[in-house]
Structures are given as C-alpha cells and as structure tokens.
Biopython code that builds the backbone (N, CA, C, O; Angstrom):
import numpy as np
from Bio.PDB.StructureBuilder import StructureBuilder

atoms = [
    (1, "UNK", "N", (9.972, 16.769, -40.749)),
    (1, "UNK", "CA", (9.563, 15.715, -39.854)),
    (1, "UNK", "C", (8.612, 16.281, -38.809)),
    (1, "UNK", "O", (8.855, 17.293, -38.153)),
    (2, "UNK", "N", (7.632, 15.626, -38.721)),
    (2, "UNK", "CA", (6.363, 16.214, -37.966)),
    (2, "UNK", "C", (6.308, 15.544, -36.241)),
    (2, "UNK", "O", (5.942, 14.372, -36.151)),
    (3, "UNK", "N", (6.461, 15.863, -35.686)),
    (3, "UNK", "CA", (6.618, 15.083, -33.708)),
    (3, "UNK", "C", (5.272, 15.002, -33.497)),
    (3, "UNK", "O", (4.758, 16.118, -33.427)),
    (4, "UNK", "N", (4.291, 13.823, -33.335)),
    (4, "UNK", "CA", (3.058, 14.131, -32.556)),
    (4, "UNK", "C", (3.154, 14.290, -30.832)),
    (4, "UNK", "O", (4.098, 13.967, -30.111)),
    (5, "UNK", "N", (2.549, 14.572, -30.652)),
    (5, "UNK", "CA", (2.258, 15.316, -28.897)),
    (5, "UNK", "C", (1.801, 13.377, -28.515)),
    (5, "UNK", "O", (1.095, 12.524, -29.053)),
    (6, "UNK", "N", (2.413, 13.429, -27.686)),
    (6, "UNK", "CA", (2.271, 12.103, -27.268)),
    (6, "UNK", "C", (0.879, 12.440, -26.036)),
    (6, "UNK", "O", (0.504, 13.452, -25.444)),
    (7, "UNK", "N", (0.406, 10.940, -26.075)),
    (7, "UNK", "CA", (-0.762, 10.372, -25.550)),
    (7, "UNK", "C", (-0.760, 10.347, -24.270)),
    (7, "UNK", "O", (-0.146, 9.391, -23.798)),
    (8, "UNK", "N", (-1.405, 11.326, -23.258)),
    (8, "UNK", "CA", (-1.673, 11.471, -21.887)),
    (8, "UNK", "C", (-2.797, 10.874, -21.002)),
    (8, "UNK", "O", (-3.856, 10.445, -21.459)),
    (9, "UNK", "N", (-2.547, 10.887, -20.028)),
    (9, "UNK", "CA", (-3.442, 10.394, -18.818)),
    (9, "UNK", "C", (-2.942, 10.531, -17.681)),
    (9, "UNK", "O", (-1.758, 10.466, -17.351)),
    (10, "UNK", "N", (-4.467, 10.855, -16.651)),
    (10, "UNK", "CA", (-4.431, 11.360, -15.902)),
    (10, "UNK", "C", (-3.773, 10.125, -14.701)),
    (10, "UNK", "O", (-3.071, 10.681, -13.856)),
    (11, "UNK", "N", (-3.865, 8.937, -14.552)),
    (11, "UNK", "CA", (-3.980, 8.229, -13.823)),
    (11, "UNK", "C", (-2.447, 7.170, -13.541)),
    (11, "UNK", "O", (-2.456, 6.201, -14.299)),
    (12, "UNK", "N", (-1.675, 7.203, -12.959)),
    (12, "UNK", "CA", (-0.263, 6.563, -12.778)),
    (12, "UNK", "C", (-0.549, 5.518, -13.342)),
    (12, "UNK", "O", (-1.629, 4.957, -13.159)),
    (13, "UNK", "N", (0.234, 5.138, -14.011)),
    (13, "UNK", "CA", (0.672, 3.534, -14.634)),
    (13, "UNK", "C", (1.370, 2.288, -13.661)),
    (13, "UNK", "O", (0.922, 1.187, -13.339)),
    (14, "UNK", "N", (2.771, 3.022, -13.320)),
    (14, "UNK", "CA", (2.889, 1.870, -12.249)),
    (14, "UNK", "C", (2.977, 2.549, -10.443)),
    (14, "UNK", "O", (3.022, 3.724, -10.079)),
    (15, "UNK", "N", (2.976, 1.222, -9.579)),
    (15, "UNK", "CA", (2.771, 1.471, -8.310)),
    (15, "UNK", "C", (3.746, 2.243, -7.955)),
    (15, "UNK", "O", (4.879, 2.012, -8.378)),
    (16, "UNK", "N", (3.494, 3.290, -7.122)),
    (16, "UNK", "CA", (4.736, 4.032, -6.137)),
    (16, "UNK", "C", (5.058, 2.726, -5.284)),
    (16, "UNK", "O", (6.234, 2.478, -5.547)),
    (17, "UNK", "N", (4.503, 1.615, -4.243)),
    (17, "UNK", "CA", (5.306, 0.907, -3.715)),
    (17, "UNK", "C", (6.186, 0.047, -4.494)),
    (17, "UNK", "O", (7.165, -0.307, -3.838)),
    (18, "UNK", "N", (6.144, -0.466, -5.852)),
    (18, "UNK", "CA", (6.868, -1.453, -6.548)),
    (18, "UNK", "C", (7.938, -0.138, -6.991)),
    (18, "UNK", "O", (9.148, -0.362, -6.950)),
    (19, "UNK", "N", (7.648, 0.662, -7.236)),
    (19, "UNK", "CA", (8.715, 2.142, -7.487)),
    (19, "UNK", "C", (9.995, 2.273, -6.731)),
    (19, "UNK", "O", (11.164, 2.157, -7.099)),
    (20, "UNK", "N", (9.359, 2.597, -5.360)),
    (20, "UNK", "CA", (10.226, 2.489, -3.759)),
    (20, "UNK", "C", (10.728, 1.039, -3.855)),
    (20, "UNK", "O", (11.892, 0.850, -4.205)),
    (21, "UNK", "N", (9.955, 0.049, -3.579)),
    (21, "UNK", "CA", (11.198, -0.962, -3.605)),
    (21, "UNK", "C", (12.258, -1.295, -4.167)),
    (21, "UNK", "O", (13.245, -1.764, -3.601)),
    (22, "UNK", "N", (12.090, -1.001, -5.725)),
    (22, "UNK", "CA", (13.024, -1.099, -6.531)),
    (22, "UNK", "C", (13.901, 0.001, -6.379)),
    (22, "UNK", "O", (15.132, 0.005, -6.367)),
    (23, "UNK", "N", (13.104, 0.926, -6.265)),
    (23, "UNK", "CA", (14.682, 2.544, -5.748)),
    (23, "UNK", "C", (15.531, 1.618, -4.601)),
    (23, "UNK", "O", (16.744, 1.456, -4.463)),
    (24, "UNK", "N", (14.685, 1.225, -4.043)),
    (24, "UNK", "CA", (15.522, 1.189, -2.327)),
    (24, "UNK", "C", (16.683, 0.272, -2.452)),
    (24, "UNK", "O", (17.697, 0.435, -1.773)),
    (25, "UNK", "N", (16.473, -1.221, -3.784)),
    (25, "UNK", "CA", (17.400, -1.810, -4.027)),
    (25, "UNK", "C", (18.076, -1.588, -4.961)),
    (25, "UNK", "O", (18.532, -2.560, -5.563)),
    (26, "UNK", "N", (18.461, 0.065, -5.529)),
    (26, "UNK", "CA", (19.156, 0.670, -6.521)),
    (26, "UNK", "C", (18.642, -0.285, -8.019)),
    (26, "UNK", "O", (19.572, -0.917, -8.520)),
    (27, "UNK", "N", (17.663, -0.381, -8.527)),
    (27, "UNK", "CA", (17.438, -1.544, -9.519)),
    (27, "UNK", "C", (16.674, -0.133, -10.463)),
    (27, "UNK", "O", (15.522, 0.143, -10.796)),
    (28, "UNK", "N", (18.151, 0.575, -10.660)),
    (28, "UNK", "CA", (17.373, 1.876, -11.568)),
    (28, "UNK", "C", (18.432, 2.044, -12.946)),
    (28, "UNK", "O", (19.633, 2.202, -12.732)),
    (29, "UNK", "N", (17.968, 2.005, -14.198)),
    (29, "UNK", "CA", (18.883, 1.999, -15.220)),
    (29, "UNK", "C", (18.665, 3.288, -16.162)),
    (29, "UNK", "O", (17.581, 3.610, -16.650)),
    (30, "UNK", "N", (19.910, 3.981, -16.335)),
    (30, "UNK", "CA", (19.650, 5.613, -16.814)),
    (30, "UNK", "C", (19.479, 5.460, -18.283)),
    (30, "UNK", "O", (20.452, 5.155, -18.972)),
    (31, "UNK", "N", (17.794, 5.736, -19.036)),
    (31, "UNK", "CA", (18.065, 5.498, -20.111)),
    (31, "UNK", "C", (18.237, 6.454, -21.186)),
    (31, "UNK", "O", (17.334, 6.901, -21.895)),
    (32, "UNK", "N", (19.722, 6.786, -21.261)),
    (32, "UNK", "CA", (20.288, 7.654, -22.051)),
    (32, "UNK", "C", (21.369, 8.577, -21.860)),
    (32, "UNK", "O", (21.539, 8.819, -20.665)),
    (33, "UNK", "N", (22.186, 9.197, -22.659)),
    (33, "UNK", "CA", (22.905, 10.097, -22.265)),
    (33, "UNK", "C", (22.572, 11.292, -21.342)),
    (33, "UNK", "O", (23.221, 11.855, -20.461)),
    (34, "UNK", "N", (21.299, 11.490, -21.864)),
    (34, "UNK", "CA", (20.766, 13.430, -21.443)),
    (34, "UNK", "C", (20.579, 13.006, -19.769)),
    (34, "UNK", "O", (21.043, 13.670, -18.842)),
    (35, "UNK", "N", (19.790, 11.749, -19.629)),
    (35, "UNK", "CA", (19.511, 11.679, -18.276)),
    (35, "UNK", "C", (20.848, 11.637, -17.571)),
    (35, "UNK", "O", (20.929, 12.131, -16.446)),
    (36, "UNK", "N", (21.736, 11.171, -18.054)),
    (36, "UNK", "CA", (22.886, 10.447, -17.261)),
    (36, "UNK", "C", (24.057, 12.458, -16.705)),
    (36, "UNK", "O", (24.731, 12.827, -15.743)),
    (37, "UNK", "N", (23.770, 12.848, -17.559)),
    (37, "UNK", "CA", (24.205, 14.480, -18.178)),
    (37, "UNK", "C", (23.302, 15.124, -17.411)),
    (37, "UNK", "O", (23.823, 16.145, -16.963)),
    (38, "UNK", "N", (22.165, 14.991, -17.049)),
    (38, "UNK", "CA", (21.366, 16.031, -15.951)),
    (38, "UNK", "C", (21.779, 15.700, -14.686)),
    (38, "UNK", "O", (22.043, 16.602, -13.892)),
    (39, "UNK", "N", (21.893, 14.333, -14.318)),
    (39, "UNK", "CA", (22.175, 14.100, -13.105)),
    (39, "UNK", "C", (23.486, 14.752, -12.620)),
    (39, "UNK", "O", (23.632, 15.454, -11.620)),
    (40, "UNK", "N", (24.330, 14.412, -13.451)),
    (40, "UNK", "CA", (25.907, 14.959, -13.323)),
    (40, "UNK", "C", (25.468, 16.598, -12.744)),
    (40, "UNK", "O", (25.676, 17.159, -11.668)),
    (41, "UNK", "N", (24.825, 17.001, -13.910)),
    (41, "UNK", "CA", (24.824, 18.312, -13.595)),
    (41, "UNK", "C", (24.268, 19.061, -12.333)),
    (41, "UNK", "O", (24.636, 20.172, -11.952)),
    (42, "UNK", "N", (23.059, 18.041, -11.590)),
    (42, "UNK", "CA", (22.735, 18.551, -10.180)),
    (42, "UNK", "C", (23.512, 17.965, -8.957)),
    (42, "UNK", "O", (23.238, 17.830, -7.765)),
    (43, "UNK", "N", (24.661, 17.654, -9.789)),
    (43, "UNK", "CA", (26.036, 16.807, -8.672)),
    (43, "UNK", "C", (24.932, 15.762, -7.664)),
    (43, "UNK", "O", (24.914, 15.822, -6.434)),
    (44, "UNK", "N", (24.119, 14.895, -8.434)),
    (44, "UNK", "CA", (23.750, 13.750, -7.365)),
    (44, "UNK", "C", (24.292, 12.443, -7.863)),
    (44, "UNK", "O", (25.055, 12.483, -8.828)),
    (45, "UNK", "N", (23.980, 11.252, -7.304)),
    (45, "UNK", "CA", (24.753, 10.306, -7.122)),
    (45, "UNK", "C", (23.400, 9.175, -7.367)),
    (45, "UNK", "O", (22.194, 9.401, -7.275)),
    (46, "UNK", "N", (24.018, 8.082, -7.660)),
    (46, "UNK", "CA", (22.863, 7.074, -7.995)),
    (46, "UNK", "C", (22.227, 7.230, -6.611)),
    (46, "UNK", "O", (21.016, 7.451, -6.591)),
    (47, "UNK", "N", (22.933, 7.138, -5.379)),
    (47, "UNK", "CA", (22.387, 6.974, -3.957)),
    (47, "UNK", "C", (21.266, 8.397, -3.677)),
    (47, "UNK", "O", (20.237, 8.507, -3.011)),
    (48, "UNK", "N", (21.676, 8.904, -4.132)),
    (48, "UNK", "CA", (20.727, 10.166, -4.020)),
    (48, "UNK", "C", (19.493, 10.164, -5.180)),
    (48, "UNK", "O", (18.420, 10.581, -4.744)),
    (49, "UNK", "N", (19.503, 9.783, -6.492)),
    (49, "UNK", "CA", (18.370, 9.277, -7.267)),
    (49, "UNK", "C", (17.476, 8.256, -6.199)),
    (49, "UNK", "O", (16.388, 8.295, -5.626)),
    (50, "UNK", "N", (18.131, 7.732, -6.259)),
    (50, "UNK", "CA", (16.995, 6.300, -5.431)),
    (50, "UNK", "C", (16.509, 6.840, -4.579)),
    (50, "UNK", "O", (15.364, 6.481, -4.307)),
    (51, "UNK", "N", (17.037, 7.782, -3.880)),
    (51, "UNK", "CA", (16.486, 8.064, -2.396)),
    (51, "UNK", "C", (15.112, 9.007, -2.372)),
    (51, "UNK", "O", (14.250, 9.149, -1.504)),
    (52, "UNK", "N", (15.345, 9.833, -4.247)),
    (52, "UNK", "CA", (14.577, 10.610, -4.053)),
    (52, "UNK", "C", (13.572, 10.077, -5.058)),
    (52, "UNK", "O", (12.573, 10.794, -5.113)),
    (53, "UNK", "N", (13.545, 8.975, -5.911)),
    (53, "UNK", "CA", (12.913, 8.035, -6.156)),
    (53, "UNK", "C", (11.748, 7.512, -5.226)),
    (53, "UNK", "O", (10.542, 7.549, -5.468)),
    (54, "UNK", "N", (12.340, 7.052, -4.186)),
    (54, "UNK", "CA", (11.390, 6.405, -3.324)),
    (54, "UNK", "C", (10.602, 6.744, -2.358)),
    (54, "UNK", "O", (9.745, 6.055, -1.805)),
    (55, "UNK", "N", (11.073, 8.417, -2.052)),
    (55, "UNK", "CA", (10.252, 9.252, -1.459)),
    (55, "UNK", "C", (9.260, 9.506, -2.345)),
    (55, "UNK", "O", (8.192, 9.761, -1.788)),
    (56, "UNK", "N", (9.230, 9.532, -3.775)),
    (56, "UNK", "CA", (7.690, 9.902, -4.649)),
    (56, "UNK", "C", (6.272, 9.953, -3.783)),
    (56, "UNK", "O", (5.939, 9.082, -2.980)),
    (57, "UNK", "N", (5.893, 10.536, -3.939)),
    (57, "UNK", "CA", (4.276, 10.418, -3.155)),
    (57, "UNK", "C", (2.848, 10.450, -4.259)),
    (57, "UNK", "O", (3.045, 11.060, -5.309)),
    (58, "UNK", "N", (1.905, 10.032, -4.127)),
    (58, "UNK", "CA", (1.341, 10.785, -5.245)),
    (58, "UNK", "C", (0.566, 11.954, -5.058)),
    (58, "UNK", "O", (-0.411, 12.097, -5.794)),
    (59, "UNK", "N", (0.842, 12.887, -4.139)),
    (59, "UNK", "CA", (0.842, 14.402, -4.395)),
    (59, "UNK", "C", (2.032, 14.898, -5.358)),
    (59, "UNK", "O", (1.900, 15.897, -6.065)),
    (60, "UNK", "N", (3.198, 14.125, -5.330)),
    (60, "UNK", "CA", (4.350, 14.120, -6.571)),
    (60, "UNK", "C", (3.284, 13.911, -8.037)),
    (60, "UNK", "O", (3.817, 14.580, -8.923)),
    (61, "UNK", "N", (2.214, 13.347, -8.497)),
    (61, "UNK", "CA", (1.897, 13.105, -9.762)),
    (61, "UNK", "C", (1.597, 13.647, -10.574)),
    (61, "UNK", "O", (0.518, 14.227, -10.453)),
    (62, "UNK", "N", (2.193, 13.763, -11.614)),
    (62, "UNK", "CA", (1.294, 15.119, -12.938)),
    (62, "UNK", "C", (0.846, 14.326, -13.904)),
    (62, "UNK", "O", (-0.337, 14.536, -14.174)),
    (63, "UNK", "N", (1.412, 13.409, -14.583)),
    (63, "UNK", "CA", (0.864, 12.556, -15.631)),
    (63, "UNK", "C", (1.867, 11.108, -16.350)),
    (63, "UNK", "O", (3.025, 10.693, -16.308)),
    (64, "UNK", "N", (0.612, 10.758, -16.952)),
    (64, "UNK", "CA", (1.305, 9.176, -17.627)),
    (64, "UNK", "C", (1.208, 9.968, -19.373)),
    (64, "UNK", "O", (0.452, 10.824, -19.834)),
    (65, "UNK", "N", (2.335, 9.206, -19.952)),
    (65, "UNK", "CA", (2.049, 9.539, -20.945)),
    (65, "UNK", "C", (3.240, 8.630, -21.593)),
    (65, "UNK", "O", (4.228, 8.164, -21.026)),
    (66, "UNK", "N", (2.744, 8.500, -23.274)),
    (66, "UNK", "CA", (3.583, 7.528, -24.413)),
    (66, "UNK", "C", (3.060, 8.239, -25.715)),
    (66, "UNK", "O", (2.035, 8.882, -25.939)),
    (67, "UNK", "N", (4.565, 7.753, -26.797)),
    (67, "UNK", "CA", (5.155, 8.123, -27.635)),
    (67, "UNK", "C", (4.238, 7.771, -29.169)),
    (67, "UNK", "O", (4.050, 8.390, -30.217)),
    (68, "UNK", "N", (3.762, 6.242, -28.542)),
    (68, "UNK", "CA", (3.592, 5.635, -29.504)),
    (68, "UNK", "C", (2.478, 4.515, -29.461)),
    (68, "UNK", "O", (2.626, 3.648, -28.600)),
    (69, "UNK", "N", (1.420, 4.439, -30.263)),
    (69, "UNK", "CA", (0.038, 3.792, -29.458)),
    (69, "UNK", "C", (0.882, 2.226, -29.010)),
    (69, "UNK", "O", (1.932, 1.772, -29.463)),
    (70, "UNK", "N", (0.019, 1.699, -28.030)),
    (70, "UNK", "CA", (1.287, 0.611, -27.505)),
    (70, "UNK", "C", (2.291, 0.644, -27.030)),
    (70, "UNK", "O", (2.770, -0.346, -26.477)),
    (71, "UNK", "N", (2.637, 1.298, -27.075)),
    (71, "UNK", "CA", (4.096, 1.781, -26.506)),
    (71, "UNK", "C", (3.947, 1.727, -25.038)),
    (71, "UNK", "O", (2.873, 1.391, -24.540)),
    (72, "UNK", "N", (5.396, 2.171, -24.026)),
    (72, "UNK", "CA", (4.991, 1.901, -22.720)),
    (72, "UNK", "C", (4.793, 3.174, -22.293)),
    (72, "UNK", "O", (5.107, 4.277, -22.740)),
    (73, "UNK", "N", (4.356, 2.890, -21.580)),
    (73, "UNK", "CA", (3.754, 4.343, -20.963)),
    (73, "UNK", "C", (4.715, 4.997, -19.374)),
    (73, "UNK", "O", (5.148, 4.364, -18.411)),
    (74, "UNK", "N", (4.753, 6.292, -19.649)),
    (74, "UNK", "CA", (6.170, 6.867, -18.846)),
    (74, "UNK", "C", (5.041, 7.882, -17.505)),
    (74, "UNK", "O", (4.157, 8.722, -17.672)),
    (75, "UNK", "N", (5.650, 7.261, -16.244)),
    (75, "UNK", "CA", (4.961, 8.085, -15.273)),
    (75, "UNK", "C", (5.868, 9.403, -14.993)),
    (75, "UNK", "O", (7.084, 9.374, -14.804)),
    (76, "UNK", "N", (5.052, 10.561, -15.003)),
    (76, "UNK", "CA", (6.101, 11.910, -15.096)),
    (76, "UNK", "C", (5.634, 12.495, -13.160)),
    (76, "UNK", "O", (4.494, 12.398, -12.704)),
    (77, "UNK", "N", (6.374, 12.837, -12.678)),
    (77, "UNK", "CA", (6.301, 13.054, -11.579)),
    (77, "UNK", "C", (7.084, 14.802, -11.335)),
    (77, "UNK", "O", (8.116, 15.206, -11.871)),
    (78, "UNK", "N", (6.354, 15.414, -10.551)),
    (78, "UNK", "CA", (7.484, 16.965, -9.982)),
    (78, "UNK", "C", (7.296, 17.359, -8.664)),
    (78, "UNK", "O", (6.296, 17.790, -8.090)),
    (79, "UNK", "N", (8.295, 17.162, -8.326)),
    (79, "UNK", "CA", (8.609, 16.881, -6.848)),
    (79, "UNK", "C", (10.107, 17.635, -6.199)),
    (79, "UNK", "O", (11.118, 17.601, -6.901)),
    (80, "UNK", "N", (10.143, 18.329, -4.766)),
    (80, "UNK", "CA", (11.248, 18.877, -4.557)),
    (80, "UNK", "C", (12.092, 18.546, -3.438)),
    (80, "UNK", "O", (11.707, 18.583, -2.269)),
    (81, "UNK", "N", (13.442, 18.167, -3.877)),
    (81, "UNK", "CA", (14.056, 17.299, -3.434)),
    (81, "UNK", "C", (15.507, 17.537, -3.418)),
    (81, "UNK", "O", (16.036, 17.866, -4.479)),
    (82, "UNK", "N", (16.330, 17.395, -2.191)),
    (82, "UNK", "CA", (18.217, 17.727, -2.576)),
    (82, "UNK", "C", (18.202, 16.647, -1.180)),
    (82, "UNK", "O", (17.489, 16.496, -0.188)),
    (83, "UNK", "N", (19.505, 15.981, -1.787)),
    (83, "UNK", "CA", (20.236, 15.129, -0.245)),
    (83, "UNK", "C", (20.612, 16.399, 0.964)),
    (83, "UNK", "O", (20.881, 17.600, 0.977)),
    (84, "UNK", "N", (20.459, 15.419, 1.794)),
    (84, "UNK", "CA", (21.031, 15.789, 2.942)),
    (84, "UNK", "C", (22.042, 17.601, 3.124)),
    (84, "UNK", "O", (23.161, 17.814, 2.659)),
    (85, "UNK", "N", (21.282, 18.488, 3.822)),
    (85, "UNK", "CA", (22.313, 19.821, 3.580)),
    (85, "UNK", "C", (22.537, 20.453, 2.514)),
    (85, "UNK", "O", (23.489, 21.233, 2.513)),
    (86, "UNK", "N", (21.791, 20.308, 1.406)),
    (86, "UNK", "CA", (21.372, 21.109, 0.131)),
    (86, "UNK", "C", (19.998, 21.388, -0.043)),
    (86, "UNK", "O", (19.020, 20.640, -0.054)),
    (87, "UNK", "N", (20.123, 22.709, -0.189)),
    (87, "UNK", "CA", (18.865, 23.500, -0.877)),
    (87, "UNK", "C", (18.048, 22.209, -1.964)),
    (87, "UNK", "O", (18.360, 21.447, -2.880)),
    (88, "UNK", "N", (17.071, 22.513, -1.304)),
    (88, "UNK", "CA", (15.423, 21.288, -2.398)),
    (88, "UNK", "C", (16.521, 21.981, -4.015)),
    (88, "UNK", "O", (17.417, 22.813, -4.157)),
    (89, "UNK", "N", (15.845, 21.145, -4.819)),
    (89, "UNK", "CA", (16.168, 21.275, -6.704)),
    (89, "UNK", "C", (14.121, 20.854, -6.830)),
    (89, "UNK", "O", (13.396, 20.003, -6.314)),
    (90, "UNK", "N", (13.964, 21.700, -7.542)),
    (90, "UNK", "CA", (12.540, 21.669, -8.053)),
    (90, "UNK", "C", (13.128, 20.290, -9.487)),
    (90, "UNK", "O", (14.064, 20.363, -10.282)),
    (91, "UNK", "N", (12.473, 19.591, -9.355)),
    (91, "UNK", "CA", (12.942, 18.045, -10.184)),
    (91, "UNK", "C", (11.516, 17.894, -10.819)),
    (91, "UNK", "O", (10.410, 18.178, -10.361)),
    (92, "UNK", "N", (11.897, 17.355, -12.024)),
    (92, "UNK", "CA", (11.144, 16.665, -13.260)),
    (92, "UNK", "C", (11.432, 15.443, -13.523)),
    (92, "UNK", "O", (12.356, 15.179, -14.292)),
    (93, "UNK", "N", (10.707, 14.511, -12.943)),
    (93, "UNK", "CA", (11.592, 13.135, -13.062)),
    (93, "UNK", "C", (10.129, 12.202, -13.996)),
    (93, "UNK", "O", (8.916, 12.375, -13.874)),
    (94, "UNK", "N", (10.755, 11.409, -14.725)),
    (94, "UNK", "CA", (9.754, 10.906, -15.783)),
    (94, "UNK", "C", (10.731, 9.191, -15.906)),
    (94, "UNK", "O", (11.958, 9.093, -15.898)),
    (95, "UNK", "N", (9.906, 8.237, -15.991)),
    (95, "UNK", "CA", (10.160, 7.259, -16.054)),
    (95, "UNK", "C", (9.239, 5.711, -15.793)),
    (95, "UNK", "O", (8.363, 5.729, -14.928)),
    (96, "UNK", "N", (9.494, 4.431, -16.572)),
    (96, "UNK", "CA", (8.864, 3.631, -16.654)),
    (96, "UNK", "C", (8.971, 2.283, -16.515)),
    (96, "UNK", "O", (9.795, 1.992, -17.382)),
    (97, "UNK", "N", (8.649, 1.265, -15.958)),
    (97, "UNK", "CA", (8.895, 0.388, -15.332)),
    (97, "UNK", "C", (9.474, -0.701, -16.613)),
    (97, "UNK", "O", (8.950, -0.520, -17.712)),
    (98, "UNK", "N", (10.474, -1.757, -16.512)),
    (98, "UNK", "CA", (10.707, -2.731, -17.455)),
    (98, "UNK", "C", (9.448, -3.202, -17.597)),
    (98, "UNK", "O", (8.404, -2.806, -17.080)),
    (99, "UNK", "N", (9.727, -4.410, -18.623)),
    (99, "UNK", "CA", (8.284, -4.927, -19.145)),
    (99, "UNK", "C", (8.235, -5.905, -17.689)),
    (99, "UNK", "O", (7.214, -6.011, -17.010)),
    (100, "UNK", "N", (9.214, -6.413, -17.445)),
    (100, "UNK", "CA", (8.502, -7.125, -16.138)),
    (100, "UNK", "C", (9.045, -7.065, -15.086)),
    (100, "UNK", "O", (9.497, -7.949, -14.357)),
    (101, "UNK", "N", (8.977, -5.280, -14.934)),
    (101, "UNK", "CA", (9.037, -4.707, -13.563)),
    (101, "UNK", "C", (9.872, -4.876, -12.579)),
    (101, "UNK", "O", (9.638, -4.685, -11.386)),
    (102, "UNK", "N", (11.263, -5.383, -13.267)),
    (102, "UNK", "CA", (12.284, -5.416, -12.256)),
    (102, "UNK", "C", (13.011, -4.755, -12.318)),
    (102, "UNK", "O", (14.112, -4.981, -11.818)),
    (103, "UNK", "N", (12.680, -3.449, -13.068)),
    (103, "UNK", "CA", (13.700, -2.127, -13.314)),
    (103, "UNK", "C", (13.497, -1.143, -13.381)),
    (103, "UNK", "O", (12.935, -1.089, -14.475)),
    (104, "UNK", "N", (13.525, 0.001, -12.936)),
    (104, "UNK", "CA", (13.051, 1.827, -13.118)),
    (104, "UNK", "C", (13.970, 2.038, -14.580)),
    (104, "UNK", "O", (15.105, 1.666, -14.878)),
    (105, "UNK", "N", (13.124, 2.662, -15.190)),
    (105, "UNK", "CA", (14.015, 2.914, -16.797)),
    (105, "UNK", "C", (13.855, 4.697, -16.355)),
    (105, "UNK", "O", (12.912, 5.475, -16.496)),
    (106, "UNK", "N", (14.874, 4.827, -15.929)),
    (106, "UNK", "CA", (14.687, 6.705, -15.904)),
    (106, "UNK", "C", (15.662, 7.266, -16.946)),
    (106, "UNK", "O", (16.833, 7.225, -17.322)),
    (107, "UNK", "N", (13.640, 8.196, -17.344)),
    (107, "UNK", "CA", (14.099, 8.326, -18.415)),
    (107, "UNK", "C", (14.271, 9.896, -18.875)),
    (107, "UNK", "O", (14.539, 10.325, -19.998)),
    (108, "UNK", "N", (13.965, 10.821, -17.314)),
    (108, "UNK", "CA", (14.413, 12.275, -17.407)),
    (108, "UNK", "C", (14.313, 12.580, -15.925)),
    (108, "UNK", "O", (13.424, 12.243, -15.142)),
    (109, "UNK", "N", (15.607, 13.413, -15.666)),
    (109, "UNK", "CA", (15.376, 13.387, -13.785)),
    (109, "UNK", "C", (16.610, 14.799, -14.082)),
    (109, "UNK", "O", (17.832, 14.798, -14.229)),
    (110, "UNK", "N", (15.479, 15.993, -14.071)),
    (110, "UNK", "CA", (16.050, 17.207, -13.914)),
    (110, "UNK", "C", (15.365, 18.577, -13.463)),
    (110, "UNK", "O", (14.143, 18.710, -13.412)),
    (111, "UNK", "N", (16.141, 19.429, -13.190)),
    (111, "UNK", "CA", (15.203, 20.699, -12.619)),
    (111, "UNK", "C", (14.385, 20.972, -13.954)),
    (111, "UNK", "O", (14.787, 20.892, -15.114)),
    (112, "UNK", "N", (13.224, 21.289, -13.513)),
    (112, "UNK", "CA", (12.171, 21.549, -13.702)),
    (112, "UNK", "C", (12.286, 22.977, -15.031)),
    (112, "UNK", "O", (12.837, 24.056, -14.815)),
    (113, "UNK", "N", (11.716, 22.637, -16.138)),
    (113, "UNK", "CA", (11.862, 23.504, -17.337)),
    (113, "UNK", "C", (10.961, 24.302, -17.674)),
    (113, "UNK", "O", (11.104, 25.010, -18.671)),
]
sb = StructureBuilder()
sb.init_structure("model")
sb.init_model(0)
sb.init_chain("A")
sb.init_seg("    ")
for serial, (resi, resn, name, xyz) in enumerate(atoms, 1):
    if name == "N":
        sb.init_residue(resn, " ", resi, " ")
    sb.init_atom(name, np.array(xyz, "f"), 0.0, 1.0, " ", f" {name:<3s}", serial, name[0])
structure = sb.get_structure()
C-alpha cells in the first residue's frame, strides 16, 4: 500500500478569530483515539486545549494541508504552551473546521516530533 504525501499550502484555511471563538466556547471535538491518548498523556484537560487553542497567533502557522484532492483541508500550527505553573510543552496541534464551522475537529495536539 503506497501513502501519497498529502497536498500543502502555505496560506491558513480557516480564521484564527472563528478558531478562538469556538475554543473559548469549548465547541472542540477530539477526532480520534491518538488525539484523545496525546492529550491524556501531556495531563491537559479540555479547559486547557481551548485555552491554548485560542491563544494561536499566526506567528503559530506552519501549514494547511489534505489527504485527498477535495478533501478538507487541516490547519497545522507549532506553538509553545502549558497551563498555568507548568513548564511551556513544544505542541503540534493540527486541525480543521466542520463543514459549517461550528466545530474545531482536532485532529493532532501533541509535543512536537
């Protein structure tokens, strides 16, 4: 089975403010085990995703990128970040808006590989 290198760009897909708002009203859905399993593992809390969600900046931006032509396209962000009284976690957070944008689909939010 052959993986193609999925389709990049330089330029964010969706808004950091529609991003932040939706962090701020926790409207974030973990899509998958691995994500749900990284988080555990940097002991944060949905309240602490969102928070560091909505701080994103776009000096945070590295790239957009998808799987599949058409497909949706996933904004990848690396940014350093720990709640309150913990050492920063160098974070890899990648994720993409529902089709009509009333949801963060995160879809990788871990130290940095």
């Amino acid at each position: 089975m052959v993986t193609q290198d999925p389709e990049r760009k330089a330029d964010a897909e969706y808004s950091l403010g529609r991003v932040a708002d939706l962090a701020r009203w926790q409207c974030v859905q973990y899509a998958g085990t691995r994500v749900t399993l990284d988080i555990d593992a940097l002991d944060y809390v949905l309240d602490d995703v969102c928070t560091c969600l909505a701080a994103l900046g776009p000096q945070h931006f590295s790239h957009s990128e998808r799987y599949r032509a058409n497909g949706p396209w996933h904004d990848v962000y690396k940014t350093s970040w720990a709640p309150p009284g913990r050492q920063p976690d160098t974070l890899y957070v990648k994720f993409r808006l529902s089709g009509d944008l009333i949801v963060i689909q995160l879809c990788s939010f871990h130290q940095h590989r």
